[in-house]
C-alpha positions in Angstrom: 9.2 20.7 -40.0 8.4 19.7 -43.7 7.5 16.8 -45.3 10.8 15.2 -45.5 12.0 15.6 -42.1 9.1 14.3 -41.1 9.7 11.0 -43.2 13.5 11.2 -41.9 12.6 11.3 -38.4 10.4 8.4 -38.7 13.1 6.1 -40.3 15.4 7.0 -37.8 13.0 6.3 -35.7 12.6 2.5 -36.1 16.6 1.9 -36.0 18.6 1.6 -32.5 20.7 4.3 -31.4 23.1 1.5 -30.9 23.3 0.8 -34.6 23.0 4.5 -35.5 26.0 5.4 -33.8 27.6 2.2 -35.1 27.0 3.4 -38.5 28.1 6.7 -38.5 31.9 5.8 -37.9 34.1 5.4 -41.5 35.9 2.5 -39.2 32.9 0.5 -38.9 31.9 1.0 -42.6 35.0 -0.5 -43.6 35.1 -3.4 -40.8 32.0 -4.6 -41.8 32.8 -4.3 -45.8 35.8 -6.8 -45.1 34.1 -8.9 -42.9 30.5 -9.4 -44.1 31.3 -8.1 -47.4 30.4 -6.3 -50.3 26.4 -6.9 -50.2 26.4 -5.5 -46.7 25.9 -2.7 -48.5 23.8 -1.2 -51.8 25.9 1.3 -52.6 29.5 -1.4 -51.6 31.8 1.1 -54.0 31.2 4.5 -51.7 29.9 2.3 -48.3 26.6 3.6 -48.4 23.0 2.4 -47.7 24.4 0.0 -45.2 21.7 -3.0 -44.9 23.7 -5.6 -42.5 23.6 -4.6 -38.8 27.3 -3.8 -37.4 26.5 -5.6 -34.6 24.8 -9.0 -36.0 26.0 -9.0 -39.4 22.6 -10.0 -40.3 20.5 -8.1 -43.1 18.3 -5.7 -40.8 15.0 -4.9 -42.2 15.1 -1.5 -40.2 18.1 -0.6 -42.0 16.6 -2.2 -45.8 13.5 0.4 -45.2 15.9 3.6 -44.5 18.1 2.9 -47.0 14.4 2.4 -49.5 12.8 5.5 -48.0 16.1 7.5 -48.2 17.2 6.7 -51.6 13.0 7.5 -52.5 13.6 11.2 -50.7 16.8 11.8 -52.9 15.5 10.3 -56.0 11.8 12.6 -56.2 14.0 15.4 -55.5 16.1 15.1 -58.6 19.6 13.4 -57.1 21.9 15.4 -54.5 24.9 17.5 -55.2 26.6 13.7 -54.4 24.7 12.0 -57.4 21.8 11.8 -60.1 18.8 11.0 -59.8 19.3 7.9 -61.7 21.5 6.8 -59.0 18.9 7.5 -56.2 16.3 5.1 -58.2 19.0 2.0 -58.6 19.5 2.0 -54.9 15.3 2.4 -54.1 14.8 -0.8 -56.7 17.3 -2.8 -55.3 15.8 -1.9 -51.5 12.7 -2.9 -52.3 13.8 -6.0 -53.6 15.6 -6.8 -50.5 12.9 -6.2 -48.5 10.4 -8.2 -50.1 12.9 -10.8 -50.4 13.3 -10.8 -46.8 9.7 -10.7 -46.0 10.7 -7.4 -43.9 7.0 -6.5 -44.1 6.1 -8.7 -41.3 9.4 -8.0 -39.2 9.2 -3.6 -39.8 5.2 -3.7 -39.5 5.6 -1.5 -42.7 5.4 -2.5 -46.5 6.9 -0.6 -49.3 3.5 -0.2 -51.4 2.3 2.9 -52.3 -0.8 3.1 -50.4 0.2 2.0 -47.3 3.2 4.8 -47.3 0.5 6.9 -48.3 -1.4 6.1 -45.3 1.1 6.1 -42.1 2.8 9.4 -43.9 -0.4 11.5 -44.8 -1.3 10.6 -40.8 2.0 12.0 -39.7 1.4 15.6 -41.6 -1.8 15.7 -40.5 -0.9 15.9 -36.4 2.5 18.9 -37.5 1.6 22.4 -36.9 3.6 23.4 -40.5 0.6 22.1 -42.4 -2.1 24.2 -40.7 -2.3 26.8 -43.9 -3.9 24.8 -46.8 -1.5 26.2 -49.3 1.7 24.4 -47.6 -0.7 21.2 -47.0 -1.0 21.1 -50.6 2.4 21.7 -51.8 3.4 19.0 -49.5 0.7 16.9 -50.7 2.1 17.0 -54.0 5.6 16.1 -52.6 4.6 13.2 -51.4 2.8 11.7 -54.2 6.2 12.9 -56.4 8.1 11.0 -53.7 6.4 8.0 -54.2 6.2 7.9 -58.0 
């Protein structure tokens, strides 16, 4: 497991299955478009980054920190083969805004700054077997801190 699966699994982590699987259906993307509209989403145009739960159609904090620590893994990576970089950023600034807006900090137990990602990530690679030769420790090392920049 590298780096980024091991950020991945622990976003996924703090969202209900329930809403995961609520998310994942086109039908439900659209449903919730029409009927919370377009801010239930960052990205509103494509349906992406969803940050109202399906089920409430509240803004979930759960879902403001995926979308923040998603669009973060895309943008230090250079973009995807679905957009630029540039894109990746937008969505991470407007995420963060949300969630300090929202005072999510409190309600996720998590805040966006750079030392305390930096603290409950480094923890994580520390306790997965992939890091054990130094060489991999520090080339993930250096993925994180470009993650975060």
């Amino acid at each position: 497991m590298n780096f980024i699966d091991l950020i991945s699994e622990e976003v996924n982590a703090k969202i209900s299955a329930k809403t995961k699987k609520l998310l994942k259906s086109d039908e439900t993307r659209e449903s919730m478009k029409g009927e919370f509209g377009p801010d239930s989403f960052l990205d509103s145009t494509n349906k992406k980054f969803p940050v109202y739960n399906p089920t409430t159609g509240k803004i979930d904090c759960k879902l403001i920190y995926a979308a923040y620590m998603r669009s973060r893994i895309h943008f230090s990576k250079g973009g995807s083969s679905k957009a630029p970089a540039e894109y990746y950023k937008n969505i991470s600034e407007k995420a963060k805004s949300l969630y300090e807006n929202n005072n999510c900090a409190k309600k996720v137990g998590a805040t966006l700054s750079q030392e305390n990602v930096e603290r409950d990530y480094m923890d994580l690679i520390f306790f997965t077997e992939n890091f054990t030769n130094e060489i991999e420790f520090k080339d993930s090392k250096n993925l994180f801190f470009e993650f975060m920049e």
